[in-house]
C-alpha positions as CSV (number, residue, x, y, z in Angstrom):
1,X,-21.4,-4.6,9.9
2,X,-18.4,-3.0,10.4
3,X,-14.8,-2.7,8.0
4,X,-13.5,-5.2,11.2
5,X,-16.4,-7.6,10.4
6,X,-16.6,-8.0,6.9
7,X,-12.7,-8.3,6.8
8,X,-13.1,-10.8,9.1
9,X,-15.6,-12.7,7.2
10,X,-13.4,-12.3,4.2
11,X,-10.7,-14.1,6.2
12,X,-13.0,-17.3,6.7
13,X,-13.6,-17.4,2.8
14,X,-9.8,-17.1,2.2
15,X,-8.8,-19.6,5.3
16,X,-11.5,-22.4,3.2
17,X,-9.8,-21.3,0.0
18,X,-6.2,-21.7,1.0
19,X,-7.0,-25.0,2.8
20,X,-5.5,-23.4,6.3
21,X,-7.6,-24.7,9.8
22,X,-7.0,-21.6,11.4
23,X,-4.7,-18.2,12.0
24,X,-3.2,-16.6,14.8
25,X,-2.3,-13.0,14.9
26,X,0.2,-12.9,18.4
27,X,0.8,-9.5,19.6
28,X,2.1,-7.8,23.3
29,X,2.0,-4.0,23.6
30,X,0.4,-3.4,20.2
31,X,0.5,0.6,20.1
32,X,4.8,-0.1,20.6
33,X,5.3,-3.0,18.4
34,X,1.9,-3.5,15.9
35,X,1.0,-6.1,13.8
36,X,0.1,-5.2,9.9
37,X,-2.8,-6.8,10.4
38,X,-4.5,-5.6,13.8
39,X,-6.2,-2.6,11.7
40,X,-8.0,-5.3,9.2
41,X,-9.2,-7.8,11.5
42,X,-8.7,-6.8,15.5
43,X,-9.9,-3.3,15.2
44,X,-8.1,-2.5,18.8
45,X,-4.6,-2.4,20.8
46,X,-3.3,-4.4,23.3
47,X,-0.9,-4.3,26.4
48,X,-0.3,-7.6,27.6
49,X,0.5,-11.0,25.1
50,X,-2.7,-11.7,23.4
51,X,-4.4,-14.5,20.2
52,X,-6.8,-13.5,17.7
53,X,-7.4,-16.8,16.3
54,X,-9.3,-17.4,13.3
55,X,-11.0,-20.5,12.2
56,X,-12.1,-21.6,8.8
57,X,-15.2,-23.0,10.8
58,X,-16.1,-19.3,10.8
59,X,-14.9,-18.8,14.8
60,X,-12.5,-15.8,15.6
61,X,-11.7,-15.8,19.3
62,X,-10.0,-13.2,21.4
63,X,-7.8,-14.6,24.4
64,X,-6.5,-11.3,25.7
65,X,-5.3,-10.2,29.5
66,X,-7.5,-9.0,32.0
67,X,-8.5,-5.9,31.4
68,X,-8.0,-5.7,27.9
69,X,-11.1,-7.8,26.7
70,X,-13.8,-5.1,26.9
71,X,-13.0,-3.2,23.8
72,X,-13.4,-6.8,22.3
73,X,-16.5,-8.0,23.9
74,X,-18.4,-4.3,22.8
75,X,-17.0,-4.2,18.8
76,X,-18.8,-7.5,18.5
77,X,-16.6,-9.1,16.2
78,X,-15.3,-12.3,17.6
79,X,-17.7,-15.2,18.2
80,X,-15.6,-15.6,22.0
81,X,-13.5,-13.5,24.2
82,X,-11.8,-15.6,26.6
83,X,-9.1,-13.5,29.3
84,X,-6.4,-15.2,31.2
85,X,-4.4,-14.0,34.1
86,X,-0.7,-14.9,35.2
87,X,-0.1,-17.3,32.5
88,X,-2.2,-18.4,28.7
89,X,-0.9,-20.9,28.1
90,X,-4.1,-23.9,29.4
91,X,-6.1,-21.4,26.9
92,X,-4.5,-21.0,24.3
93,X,-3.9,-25.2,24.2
94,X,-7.8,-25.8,24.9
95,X,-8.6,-23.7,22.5
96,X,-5.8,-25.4,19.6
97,X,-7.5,-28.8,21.3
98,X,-10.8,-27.4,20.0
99,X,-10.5,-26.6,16.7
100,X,-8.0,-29.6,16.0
101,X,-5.9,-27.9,13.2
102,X,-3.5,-29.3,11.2
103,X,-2.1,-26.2,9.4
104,X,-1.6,-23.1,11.7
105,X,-1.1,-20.0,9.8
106,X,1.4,-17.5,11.8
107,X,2.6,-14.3,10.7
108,X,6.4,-14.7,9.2
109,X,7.4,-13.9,5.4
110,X,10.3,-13.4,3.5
111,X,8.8,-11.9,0.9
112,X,5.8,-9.3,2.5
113,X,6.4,-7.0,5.2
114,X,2.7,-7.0,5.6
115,X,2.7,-10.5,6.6
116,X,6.1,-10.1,9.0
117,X,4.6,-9.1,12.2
118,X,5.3,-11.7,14.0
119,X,8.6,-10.5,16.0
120,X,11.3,-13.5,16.4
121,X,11.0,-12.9,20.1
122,X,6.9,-13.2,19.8
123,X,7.6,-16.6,17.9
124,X,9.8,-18.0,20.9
125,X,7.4,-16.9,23.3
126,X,4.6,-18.9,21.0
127,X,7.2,-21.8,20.9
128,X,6.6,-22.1,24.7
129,X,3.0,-22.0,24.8
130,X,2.7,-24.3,22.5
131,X,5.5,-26.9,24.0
132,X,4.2,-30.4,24.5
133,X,1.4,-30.0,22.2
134,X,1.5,-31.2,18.7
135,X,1.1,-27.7,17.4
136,X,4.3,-26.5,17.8
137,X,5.5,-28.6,14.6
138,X,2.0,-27.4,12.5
139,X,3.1,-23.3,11.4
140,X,2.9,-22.2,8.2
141,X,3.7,-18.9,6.9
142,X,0.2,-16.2,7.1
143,X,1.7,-14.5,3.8
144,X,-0.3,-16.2,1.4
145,X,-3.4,-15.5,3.4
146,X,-2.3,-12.0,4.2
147,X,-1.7,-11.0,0.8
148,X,-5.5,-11.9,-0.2
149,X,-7.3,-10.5,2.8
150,X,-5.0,-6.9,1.9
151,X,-5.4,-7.3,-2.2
152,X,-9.0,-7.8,-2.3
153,X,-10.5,-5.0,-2.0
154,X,-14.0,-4.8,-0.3
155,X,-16.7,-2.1,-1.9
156,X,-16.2,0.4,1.0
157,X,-12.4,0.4,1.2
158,X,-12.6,0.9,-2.9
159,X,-15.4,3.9,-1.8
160,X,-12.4,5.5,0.7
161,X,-9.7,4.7,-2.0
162,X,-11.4,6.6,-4.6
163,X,-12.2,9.1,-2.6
164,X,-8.3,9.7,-1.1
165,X,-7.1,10.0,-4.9
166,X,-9.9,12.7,-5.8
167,X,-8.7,14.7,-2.6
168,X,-5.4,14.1,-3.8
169,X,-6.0,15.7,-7.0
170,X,-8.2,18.5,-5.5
171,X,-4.9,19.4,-3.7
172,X,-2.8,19.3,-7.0
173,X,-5.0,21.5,-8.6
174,X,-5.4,23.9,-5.9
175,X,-1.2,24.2,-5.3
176,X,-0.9,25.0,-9.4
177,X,-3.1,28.3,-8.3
178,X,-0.2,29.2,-5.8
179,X,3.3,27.9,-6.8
180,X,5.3,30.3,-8.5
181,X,8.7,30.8,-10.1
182,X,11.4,31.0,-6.8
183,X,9.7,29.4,-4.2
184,X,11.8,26.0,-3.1
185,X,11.1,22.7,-2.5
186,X,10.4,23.1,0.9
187,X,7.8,25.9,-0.1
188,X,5.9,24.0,-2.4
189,X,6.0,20.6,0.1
190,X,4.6,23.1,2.8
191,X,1.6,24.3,0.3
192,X,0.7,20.7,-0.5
193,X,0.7,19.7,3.1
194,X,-1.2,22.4,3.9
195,X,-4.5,21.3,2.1
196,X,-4.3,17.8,3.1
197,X,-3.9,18.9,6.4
198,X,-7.0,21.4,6.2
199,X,-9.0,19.2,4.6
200,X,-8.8,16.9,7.8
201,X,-6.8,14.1,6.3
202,X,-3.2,12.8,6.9
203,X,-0.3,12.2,4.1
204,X,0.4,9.2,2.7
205,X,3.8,9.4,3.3
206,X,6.3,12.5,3.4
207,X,5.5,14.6,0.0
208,X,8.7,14.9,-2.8
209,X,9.0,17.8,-4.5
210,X,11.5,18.4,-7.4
211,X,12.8,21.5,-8.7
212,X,14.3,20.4,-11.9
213,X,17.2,19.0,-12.4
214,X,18.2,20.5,-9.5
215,X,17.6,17.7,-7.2
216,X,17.3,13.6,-7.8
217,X,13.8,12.1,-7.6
218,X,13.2,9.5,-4.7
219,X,12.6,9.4,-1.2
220,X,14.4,12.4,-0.3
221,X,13.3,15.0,1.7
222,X,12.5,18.7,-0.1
223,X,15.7,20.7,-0.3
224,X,15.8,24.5,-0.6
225,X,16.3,24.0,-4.3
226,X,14.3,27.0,-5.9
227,X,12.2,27.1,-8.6
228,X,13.2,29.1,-11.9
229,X,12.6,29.2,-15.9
230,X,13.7,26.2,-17.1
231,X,12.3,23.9,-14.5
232,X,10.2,21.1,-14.3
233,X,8.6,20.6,-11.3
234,X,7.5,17.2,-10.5
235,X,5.7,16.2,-7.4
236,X,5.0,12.7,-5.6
237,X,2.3,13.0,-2.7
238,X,-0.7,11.3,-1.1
239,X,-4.0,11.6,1.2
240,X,-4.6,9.3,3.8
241,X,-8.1,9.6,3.8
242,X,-10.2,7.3,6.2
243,X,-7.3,5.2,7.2
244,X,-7.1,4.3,3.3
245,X,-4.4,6.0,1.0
246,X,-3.7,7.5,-2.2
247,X,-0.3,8.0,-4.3
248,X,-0.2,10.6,-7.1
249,X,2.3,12.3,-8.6
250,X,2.0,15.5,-11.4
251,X,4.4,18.4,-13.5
252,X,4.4,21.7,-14.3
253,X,7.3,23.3,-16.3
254,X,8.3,27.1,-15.4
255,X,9.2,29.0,-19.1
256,X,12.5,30.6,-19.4
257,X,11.6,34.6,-19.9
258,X,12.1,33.9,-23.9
259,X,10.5,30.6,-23.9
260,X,6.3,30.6,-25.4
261,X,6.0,26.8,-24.8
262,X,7.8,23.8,-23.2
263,X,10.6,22.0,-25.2
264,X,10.0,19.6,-27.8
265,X,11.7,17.1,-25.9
266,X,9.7,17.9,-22.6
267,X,7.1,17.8,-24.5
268,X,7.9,14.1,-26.3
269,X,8.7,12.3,-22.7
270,X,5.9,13.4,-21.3
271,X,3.8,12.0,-24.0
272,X,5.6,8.8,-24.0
273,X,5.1,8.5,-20.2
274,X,1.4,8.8,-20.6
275,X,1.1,6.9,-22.9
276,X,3.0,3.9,-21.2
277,X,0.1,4.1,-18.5
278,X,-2.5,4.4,-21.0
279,X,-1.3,0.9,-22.3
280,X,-0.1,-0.3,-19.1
281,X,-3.5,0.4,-17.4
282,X,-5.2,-1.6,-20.2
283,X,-3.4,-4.8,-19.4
284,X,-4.2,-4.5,-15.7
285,X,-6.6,-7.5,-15.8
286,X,-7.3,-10.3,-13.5
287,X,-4.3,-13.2,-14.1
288,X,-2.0,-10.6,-15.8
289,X,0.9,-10.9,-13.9
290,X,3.0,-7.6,-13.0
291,X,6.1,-8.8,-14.6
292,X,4.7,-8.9,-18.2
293,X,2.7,-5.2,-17.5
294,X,6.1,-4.1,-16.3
295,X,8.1,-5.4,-19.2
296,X,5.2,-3.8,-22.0
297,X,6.5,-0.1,-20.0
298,X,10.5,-1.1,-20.3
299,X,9.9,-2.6,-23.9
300,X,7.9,0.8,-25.0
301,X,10.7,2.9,-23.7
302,X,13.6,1.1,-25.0
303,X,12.0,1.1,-28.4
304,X,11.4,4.7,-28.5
305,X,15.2,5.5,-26.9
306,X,14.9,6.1,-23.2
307,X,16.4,4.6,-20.8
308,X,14.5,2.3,-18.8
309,X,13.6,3.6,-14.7
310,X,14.8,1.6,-11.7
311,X,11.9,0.8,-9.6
312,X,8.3,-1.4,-10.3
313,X,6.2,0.0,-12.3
314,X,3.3,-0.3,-9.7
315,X,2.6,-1.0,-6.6
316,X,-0.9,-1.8,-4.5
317,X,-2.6,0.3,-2.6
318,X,-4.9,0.1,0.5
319,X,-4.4,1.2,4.2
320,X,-0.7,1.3,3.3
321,X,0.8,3.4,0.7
322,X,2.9,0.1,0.0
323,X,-0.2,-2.3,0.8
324,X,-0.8,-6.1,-0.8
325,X,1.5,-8.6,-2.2
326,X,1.6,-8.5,-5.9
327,X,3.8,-6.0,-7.7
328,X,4.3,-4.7,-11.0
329,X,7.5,-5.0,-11.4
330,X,10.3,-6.6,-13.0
331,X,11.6,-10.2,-12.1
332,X,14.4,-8.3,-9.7
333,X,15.8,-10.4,-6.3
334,X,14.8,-7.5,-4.5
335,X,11.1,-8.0,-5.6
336,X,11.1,-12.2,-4.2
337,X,8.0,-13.7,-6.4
338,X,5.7,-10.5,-5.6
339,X,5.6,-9.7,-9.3
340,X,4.8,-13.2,-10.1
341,X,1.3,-12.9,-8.2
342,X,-1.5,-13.1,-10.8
343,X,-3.7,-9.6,-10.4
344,X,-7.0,-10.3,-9.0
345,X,-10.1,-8.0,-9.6
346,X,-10.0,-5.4,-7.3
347,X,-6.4,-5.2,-6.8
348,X,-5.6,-1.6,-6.6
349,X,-2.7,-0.6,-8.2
350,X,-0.3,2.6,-9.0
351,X,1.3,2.9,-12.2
352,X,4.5,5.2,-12.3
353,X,7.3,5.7,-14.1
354,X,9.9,8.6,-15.5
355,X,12.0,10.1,-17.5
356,X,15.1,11.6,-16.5
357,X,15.9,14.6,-18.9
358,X,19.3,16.6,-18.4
359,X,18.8,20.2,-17.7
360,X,14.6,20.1,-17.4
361,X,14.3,17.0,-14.6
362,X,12.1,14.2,-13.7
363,X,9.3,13.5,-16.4
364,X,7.3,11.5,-13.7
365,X,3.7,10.7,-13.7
366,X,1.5,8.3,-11.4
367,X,-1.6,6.9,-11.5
368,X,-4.3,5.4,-9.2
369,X,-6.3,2.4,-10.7
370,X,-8.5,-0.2,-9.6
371,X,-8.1,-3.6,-11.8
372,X,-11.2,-4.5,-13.1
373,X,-12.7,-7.3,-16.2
374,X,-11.7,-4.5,-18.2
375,X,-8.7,-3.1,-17.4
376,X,-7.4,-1.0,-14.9
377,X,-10.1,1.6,-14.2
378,X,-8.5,5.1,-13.2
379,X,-9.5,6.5,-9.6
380,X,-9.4,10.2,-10.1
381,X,-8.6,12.7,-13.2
382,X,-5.6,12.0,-14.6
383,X,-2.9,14.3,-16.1
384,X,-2.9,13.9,-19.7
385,X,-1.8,17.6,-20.3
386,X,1.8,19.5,-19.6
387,X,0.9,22.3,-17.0
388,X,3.1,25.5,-18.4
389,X,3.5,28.3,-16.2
């Protein structure tokens, strides 16, 4: 079976387990305007408006336009492919008349952007299919659903997640051998791009690179801030590897000309941020919940006089670099109840934070992990150890 299929069947257990009949995923010109979801549980595009409904009877039907259904019919994951022509709505009914469900779960969240694919125009065109049936009154939000089928991880997509952070940290060790004192941002960003690229994988997301102090951490793009003694330069990058993605992020401090080893207070952060996800990682259990991991990093920071960072300490990971529902985080407005979620075995996680220090820059670290029994499990060699160049 394929990664289509056995999401698919994972979606039955969950639609049993959440006590939802069935789930429609509603879509129209799907390579313009995609749904979150199509990757995990359609596997192809769409042009015209099209249901991928899912029972928990164990049924997942395909009522696409003509011409779209063959991609559907060969991948062999739905149990019917149905077409229609000028109009679906007699399907889409027979089929609702069918399965007789009571709770209808549709794609709409406040909360998950994962679960939000459902366009307001989408749900007034669903509106008049379903008109004078009793279906119309029966939606529920998908996000609950959503956020399981995304969280738990299957073995395989664990296999490619593992896999994306090694590559990742194959690159990192390769750039060290070629970054040197005066080379900018940009530079650097271009040398890290260049191995994922030539190892035939994609980024993550657009790679940060911070020379010093010279430059805030964030989302921004690399400046032509260059490197010099006296820097720390902190990178933020990940490999897409297999449709499934990775989120890293590592130092190295440049010596000043009469410097023989990194300052004392370098030196200090940096063992307090590793430390903070050596503890962190630990707590990383099924049923912790990401507030109290989250507040174990601020509490540990505040005690040893730092100031505390301004973002969650961890998000999930999967074919997303901001993938799942739960978050480890702190009970923010910004966050809804994400950090609430009680951590499930196989989540997987990041774990990142940093210290800001005047004049050197961002003490950042982050961390792949997989929550097991145990703990969170670490998916690729971690930095434990300043780099000094």
């Amino acid at each position: 079976m394929n990664l289509v299929n056995n999401k698919i069947e994972q979606t039955f257990q969950i639609l049993n387990e959440s006590g939802i009949d069935c789930w429609i995923i509603f879509v129209r010109e799907s390579t313009m305007a995609p749904d979150p979801s199509m990757p995990l549980v359609v596997g192809h595009d769409v042009t015209w408006q099209s249901f991928f409904i899912y029972t928990k009877d164990k049924d997942a039907i395909a009522l696409v336009g003509d011409f779209d259904q063959d991609n559907f019919i060969n991948s062999g994951c739905f149990t019917e492919v149905k077409t229609y022509t000028a109009d679906a709505t007699k399907e889409i009914q027979a089929i609702l008349d069918k399965i007789k469900p009571n709770k209808i779960a549709i794609n709409y969240s406040e909360n998950n952007v994962a679960a939000d694919g459902l366009s307001h125009g989408m749900y007034l065109l669903l509106q008049k299919y379903l008109a004078n049936s009793p279906y119309a009154d029966r939606l529920v939000s998908s996000d609950k659903l959503i956020s399981k089928l995304r969280s738990r991880k299957l073995p395989i997509e664990i296999e490619h997640l593992t896999e994306a952070a090694k590559l990742a940290n194959d690159v990192w060790i390769k750039v060290v051998e070629d970054i040197k004192s005066g080379m900018t941002e940009e530079q650097v960003a271009a040398i890290i791009n260049y191995y994922i690229l030539q190892g035939k994988n994609r980024l993550s997301f657009p790679t940060i690179v911070n020379a010093g102090a010279k430059t805030t951490p964030g989302h921004a793009h690399p400046t032509d801030a260059a490197l010099s003694g006296g820097d720390l330069l902190h990178v933020d990058f990940g490999i897409k590897h297999k449709e499934y993605c990775s989120d890293i992020q590592r130092l190295a401090y440049f010596k000043r000309p009469n410097e023989e080893e990194a300052p004392p207070e370098l030196l200090e952060a940096f063992k307090m941020v590793v430390d903070i996800i050596t503890k962190t990682a630990t707590m990383c259990k099924p049923g912790a919940k990401g507030f109290e991991i989250d507040g174990e990093a601020r509490l540990m920071l505040e005690e040893n006089g730092y100031e505390t960072y301004q973002h969650a300490l961890g998000h999930q990971l999967g074919r997303d670099v901001h993938d799942g529902s739960a978050l480890i985080g702190a009970k923010w407005e910004r966050y809804g109840n994400s950090t609430s979620i009680p951590l499930e075995e196989n989540n997987v996680f990041t774990l990142e934070l940093e210290i800001m220090l005047p004049g050197i820059g961002c003490v950042g670290l982050e961390e792949d992990i997989i929550v097991t029994k145990d703990g969170g499990k670490f998916l690729c060699p971690r930095q434990t150890e300043l780099i000094v160049l």
